[in-house]
C-alpha positions as CSV (number, residue, x, y, z in Angstrom):
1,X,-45.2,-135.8,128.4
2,X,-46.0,-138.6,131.1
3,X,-43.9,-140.6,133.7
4,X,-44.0,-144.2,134.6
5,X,-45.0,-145.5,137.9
6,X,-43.1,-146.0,141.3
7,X,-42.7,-144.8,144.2
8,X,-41.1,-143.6,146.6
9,X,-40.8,-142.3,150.0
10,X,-41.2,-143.1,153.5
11,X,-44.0,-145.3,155.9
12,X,-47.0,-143.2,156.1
13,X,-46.3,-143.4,159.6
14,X,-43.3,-144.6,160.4
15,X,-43.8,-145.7,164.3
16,X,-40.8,-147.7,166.1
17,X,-41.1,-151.1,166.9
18,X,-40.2,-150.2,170.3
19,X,-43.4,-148.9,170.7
20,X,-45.8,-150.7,168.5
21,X,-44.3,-154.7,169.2
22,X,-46.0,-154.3,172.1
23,X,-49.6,-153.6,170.5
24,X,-51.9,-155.2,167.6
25,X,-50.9,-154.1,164.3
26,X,-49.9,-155.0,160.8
27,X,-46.7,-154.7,159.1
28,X,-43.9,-152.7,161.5
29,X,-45.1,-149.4,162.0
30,X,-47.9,-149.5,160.8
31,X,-47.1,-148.6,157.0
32,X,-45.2,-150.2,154.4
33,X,-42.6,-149.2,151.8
34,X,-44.4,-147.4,149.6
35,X,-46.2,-144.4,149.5
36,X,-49.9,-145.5,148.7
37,X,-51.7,-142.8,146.5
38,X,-48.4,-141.3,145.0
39,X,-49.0,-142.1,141.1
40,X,-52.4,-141.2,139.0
41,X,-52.6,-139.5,135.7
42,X,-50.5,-141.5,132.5
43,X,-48.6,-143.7,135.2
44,X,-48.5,-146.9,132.9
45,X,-47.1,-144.5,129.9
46,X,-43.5,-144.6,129.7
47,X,-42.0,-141.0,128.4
48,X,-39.4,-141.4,125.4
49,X,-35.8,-141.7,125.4
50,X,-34.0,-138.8,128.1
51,X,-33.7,-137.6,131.0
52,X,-36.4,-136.4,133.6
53,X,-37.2,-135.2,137.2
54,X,-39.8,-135.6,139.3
55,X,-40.3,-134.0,142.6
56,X,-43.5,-135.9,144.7
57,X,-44.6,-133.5,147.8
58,X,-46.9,-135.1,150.0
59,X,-48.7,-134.1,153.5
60,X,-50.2,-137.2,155.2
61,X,-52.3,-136.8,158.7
62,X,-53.9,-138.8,160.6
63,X,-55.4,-139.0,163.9
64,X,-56.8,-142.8,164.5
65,X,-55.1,-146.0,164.1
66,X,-57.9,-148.9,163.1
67,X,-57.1,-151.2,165.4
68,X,-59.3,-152.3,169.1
69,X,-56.3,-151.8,171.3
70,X,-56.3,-148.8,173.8
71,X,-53.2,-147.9,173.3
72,X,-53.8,-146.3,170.4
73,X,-57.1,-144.3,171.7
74,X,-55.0,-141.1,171.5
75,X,-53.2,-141.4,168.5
76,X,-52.0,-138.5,166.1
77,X,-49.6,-138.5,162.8
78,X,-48.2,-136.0,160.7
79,X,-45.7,-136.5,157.9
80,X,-44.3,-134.1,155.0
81,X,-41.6,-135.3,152.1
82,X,-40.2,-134.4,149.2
83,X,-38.9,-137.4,147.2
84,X,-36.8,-136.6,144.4
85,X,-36.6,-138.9,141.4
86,X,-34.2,-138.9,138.7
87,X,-34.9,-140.9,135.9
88,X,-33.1,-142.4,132.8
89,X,-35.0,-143.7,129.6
90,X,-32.8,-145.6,127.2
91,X,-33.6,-146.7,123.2
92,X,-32.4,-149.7,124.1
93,X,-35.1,-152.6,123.7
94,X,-35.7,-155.4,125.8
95,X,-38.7,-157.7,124.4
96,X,-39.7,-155.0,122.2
97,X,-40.0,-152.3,125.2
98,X,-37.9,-149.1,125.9
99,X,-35.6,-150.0,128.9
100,X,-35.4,-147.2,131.6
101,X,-33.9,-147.1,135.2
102,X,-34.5,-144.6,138.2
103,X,-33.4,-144.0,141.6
104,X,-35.0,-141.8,144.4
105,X,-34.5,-139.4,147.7
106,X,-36.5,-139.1,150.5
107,X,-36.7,-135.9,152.9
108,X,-39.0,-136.3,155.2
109,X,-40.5,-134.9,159.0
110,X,-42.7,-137.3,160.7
111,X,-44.6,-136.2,163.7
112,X,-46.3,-139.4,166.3
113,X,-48.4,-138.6,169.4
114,X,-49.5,-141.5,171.6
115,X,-50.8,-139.6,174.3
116,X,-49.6,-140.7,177.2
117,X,-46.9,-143.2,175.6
118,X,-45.2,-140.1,174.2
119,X,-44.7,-137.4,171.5
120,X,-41.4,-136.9,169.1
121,X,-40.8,-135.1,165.9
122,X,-38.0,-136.4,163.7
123,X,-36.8,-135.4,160.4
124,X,-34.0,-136.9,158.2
125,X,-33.2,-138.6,155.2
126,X,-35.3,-141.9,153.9
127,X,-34.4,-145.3,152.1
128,X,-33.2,-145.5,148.9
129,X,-35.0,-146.7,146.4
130,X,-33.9,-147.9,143.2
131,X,-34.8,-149.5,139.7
132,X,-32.6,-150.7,137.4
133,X,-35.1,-152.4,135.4
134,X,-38.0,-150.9,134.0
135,X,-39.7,-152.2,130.5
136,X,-42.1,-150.2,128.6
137,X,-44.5,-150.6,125.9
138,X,-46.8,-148.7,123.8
139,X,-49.9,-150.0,121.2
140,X,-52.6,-147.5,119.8
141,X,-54.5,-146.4,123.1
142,X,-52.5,-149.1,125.7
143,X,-49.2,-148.3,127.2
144,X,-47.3,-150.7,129.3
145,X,-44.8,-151.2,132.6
146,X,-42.9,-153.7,134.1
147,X,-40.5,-153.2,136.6
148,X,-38.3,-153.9,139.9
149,X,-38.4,-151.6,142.6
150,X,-35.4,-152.2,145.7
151,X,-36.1,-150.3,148.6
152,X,-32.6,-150.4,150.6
153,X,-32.0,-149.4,154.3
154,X,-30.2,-146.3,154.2
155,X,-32.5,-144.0,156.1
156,X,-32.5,-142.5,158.9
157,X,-33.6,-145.3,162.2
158,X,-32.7,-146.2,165.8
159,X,-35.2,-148.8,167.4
160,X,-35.5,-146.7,170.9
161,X,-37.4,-143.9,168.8
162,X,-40.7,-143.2,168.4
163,X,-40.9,-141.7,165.3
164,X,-38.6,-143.1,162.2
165,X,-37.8,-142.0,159.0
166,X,-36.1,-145.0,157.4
167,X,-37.7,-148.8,157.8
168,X,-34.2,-150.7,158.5
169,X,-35.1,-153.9,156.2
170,X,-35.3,-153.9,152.4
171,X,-38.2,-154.4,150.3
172,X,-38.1,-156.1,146.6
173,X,-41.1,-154.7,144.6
174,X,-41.9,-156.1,141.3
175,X,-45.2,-153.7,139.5
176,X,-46.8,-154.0,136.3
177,X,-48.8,-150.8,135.2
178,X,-51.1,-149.6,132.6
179,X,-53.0,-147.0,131.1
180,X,-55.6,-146.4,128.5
181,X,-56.3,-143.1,126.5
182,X,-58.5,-142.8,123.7
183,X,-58.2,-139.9,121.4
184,X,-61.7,-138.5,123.3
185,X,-59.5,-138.1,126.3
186,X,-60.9,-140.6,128.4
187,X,-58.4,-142.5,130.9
188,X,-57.8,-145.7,132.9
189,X,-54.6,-146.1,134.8
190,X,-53.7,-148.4,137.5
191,X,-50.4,-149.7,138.9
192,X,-50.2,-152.6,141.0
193,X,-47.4,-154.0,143.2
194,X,-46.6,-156.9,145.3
195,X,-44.0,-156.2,148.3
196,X,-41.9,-158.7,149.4
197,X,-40.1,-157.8,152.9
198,X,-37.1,-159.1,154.8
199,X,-36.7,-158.9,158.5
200,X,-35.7,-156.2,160.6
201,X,-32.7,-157.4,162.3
202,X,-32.7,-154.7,165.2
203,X,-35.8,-155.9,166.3
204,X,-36.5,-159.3,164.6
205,X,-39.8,-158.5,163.5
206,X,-40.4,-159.2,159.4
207,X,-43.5,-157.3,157.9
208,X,-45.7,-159.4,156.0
209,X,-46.1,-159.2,151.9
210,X,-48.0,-156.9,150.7
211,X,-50.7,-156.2,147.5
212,X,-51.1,-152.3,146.7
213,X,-52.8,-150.2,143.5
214,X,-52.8,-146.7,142.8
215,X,-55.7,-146.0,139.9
216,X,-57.2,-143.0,138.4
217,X,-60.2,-142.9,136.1
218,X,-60.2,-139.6,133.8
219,X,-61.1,-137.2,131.5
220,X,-58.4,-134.6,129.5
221,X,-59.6,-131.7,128.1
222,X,-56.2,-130.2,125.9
223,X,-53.4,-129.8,128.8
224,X,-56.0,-130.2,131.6
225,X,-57.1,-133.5,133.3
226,X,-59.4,-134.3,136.1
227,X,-59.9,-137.8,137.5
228,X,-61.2,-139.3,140.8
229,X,-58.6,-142.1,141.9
230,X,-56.9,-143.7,144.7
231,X,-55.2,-146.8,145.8
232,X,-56.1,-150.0,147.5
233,X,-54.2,-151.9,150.0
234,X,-54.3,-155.8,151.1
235,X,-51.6,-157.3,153.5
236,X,-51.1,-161.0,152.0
237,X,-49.1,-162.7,155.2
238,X,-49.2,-162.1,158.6
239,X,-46.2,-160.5,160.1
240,X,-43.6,-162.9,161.8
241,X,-40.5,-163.0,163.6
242,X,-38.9,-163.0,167.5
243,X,-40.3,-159.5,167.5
244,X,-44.1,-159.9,165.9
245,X,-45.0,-160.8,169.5
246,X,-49.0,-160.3,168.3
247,X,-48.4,-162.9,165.3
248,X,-50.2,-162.9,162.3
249,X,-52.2,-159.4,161.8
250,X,-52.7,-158.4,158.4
251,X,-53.6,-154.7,157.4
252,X,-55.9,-153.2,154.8
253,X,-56.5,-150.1,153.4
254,X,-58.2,-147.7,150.1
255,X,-58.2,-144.4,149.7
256,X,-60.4,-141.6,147.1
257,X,-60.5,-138.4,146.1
258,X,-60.1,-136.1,143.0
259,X,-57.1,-135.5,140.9
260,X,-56.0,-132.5,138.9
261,X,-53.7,-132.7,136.1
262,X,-51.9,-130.0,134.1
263,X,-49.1,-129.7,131.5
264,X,-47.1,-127.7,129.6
265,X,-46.4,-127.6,125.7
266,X,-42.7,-127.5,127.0
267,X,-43.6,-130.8,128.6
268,X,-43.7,-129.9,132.6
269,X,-46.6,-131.8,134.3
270,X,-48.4,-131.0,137.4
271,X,-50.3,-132.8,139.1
272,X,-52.4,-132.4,142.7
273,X,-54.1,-134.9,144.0
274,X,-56.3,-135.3,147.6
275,X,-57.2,-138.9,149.1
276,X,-59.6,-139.9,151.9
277,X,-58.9,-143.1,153.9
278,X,-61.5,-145.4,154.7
279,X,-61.9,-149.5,155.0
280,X,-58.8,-149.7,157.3
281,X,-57.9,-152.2,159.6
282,X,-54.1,-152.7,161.7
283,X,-52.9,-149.1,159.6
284,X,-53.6,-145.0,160.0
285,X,-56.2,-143.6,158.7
286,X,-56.3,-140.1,157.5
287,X,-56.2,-138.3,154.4
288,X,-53.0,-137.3,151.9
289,X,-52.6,-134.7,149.8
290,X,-50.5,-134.9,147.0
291,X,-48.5,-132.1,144.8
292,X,-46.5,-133.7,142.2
293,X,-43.8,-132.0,140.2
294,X,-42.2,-133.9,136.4
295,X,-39.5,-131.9,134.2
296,X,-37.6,-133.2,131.0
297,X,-34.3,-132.3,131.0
């Protein structure tokens, strides 16, 4: 059994404006709303009618920031979450799809070093992230997504820190997914998203929009699946705002690296995955690794 896409968790670096409005970067901290890299395996196949849980365990690190400035010369990150995610699918139809709804919570510990312009380590609770719409479909080999991701300002945040674990602005996420899987057990999946952002009113700054994919090409052999995937990242619009002092940098990003894939006849999935940053401009750039957690209730 197989989840659809999202999301959720924290800025894969989650830097203060206090810090970073006075440097050359894209989008406020570095990092958007969503955790690049956290879907792969079946993440455009919508599971049937009930109730799941899924419980995404990442590590990120990092120790350069892609970006000509000085200031960032002695950069380090570290960040570990747990994101929980209940979800709820329906047998209710909406344009011939199965309608389903989710929500998430974050737990995260982020660790920034600048060197010289300081060190902190901060743990709390992230935004909250919810869905109340989410269409699937299915056809033969092709499954289907559409949905509405809100990412609301609930988590933990004060502008005079370094480190942060909540963003303080909401984010509207509309995503379409797929996946392909032919009875030879050979996949595609991709999900793509387009962020819209609203402004930071503690430090009127307002990240740019964003255009993000996580994608997986694989092969299943009976529970097992291995794949090589990743994500890709574009920054659309410059970010703006009293506080975007820099103007209009934009970020990019991709990331690649093998995935693992296991379930269970009772229908538990587990999945590991390991990504290697590279192409990055205005962002981190590290690796991720990726332990990832589904259970029918």
């Amino acid at each position: 059994m197989h989840f659809f896409p999202q999301r959720h968790l924290i800025s894969a670096i989650a830097l203060s404006a206090l810090v970073l409005a006075q440097n050359a970067h894209a989008t406020e901290g570095g990092g958007g709303a969503y955790a690049n890299g956290s879907e792969g395996f079946m993440t455009g196949a919508l599971p049937p009618p009930g109730n799941y849980l899924i419980s995404y365990n990442t590590y990120y690190t990092a120790d350069k920031f892609a970006n000509t400035n000085p200031a960032f010369d002695h950069f380090k990150v570290s960040t570990a979450a747990t994101i929980l995610r209940a979800i709820h699918v329906t047998d209710k139809k909406i344009l011939g799809g199965n309608w389903a709804m989710h929500a998430f919570l974050v737990a995260a510990d982020v660790d920034v070093n600048m060197g010289a312009g300081g060190r902190q380590d901060r743990a709390g609770m992230g935004d909250l992230i919810v869905s109340p719409l989410a269409v699937g479909w299915h056809a033969g080999n092709w499954h289907w997504i559409a949905a509405v991701d809100l990412y609301l300002p609930t988590g933990r945040y004060d502008k005079k820190e370094l480190a942060n674990i909540g963003r303080n602005y909401a984010t509207v996420e509309p995503l379409f997914a797929f996946t392909y899987r032919n009875p030879q057990g050979y996949e595609f999946s991709m999900k793509t998203m387009f962020d819209h952002n609203y402004e930071n009113n503690d430090t009127q700054y307002r990240s740019g929009n964003e255009l993000h994919a996580d994608f997986v090409a694989a092969k299943h052999f009976g529970n097992w699946g291995v794949g090589i995937g990743g994500y890709t990242y574009k920054q659309l619009t410059g970010d703006s705002g009293d506080g975007a002092v820099f103007g209009d940098f934009k970020g990019r990003a991709t990331a690649l690296g093998p995935q693992l894939s296991y379930t269970t006849a009772s229908g538990l999935n587990i999945q590991g995955r390991y990504q290697h940053e590279f192409d990055v401009l205005n962002r981190p750039e590290g690796d991720k690794f990726w332990l990832n957690i589904a259970i029918p209730l």
